[in-house]
C-alpha positions as CSV (number, residue, x, y, z in Angstrom):
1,X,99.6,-105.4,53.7
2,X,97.5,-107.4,56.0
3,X,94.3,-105.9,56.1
4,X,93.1,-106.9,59.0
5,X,95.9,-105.4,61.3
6,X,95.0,-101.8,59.9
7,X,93.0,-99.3,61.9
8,X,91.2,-96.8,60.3
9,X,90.4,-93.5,62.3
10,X,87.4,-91.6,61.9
11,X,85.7,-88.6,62.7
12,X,83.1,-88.3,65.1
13,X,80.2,-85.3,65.0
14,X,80.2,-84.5,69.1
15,X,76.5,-83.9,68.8
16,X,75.1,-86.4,66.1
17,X,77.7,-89.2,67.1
18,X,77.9,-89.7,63.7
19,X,80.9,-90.7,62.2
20,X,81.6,-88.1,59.3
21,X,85.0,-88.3,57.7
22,X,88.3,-90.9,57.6
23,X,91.5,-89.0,59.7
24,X,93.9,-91.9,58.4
25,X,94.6,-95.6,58.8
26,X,97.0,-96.8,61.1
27,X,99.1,-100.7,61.4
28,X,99.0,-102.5,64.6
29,X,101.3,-104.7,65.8
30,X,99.1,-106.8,67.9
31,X,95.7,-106.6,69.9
32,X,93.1,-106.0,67.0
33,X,90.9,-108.1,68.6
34,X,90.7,-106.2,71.8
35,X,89.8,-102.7,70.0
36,X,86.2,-102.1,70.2
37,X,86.2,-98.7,68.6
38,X,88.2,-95.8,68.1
39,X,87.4,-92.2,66.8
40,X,88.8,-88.7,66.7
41,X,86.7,-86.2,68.3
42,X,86.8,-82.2,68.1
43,X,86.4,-80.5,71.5
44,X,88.3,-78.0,73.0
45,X,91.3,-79.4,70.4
46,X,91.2,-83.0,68.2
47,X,91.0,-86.2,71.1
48,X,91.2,-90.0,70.3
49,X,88.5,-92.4,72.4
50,X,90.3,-95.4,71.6
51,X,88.1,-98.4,73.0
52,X,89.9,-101.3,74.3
53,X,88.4,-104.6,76.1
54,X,89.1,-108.4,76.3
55,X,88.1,-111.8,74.9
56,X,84.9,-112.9,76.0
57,X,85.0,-113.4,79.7
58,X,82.3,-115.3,82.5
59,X,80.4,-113.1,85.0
60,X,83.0,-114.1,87.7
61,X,86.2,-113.2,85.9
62,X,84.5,-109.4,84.8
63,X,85.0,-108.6,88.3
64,X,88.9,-110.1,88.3
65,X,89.8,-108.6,85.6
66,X,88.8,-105.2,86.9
67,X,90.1,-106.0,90.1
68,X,93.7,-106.5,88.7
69,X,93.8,-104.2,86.1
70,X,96.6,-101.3,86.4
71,X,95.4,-98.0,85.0
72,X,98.5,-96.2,86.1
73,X,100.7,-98.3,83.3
74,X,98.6,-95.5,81.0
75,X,99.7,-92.5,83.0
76,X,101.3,-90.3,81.0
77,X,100.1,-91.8,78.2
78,X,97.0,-90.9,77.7
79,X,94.9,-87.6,79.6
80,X,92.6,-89.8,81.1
81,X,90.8,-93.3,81.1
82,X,86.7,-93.1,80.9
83,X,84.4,-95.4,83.1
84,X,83.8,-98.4,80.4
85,X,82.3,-100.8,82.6
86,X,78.6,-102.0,82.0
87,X,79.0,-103.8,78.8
88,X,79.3,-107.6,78.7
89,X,83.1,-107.8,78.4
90,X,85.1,-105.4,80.5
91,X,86.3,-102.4,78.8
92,X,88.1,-98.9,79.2
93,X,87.9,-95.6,77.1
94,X,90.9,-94.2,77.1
95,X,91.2,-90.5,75.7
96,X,94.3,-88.8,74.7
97,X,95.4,-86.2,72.3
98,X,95.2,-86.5,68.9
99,X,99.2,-85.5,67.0
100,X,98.7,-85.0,63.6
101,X,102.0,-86.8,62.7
102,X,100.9,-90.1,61.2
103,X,104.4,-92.2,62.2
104,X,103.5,-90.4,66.0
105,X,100.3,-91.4,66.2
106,X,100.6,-95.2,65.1
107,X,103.4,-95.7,67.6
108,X,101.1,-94.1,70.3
109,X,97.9,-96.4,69.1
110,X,100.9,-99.2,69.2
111,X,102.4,-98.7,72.3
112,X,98.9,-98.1,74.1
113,X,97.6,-101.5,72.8
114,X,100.7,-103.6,73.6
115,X,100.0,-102.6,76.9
116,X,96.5,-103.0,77.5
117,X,97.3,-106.8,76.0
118,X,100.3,-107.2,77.9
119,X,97.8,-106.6,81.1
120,X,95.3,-108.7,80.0
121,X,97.8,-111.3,79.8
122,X,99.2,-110.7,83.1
123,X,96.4,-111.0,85.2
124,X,93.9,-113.6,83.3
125,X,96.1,-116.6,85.0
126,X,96.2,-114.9,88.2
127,X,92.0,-114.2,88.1
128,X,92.1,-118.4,87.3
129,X,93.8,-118.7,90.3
130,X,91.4,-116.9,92.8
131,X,88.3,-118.4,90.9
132,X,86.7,-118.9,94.2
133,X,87.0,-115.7,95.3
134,X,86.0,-113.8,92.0
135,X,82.9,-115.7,92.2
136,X,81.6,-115.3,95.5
137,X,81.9,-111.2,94.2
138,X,79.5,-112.2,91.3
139,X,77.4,-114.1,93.0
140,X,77.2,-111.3,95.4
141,X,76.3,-108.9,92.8
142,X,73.6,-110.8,91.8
């Protein structure tokens, strides 16, 4: 097995942060490299924060990319997608219930990813196209 398409879950303490135990390990089909982090946390029952984001983009396409993004391919999916923005590289926290069925869960991680990649793929030519316009926004943040 390739170890480099395997994702290992872990516990995170909701008031140290820390992470404390290994759930299980999971293989991807695709998109390691857009996984920033993922972790199980206990709160009212077991969630996944699965962390996803993109290959390293300039200041002008961050604003694209969130521009075309479609968070309702996710509904369903997951219970809800957390604010991720303010990091270098855009990114989105999406939390969603934790099965304890480890065939379940790796399809879920799976199909979640393929996705988020098959978005990221969609809209990166189309942000190239309206370079112009993507930049006036960041030059406008600025």
């Amino acid at each position: 097995m390739d170890n480099y398409n395997v994702l290992v879950l872990m516990q995170r303490d909701s008031e140290s942060k820390i992470l404390t135990e290994t759930i299980d390990s999971y293989t991807l089909r695709e998109g390691m490299e857009l996984i920033e982090s993922a972790y199980l946390m206990e709160e009212e029952e077991p969630f996944i924060y699965l962390i996803l984001t993109t290959q390293d983009v300039e200041d002008w396409q961050y604003y694209g990319v969130y521009d075309l993004y479609t968070e309702e391919l996710f509904e369903g999916l997951v219970e809800e997608i957390l604010d991720g923005s303010g990091e270098f590289n855009p990114r989105w926290i999406f939390k969603f219930k934790y099965v304890d069925n480890r065939m379940e869960m790796e399809e879920k991680l799976n199909q979640l990813i393929k996705l988020h990649t098959d978005e990221i793929h969609r809209i990166l030519p189309i942000i190239e196209g309206n370079k112009a316009k993507y930049q006036r926004e960041a030059e406008n943040e600025e």
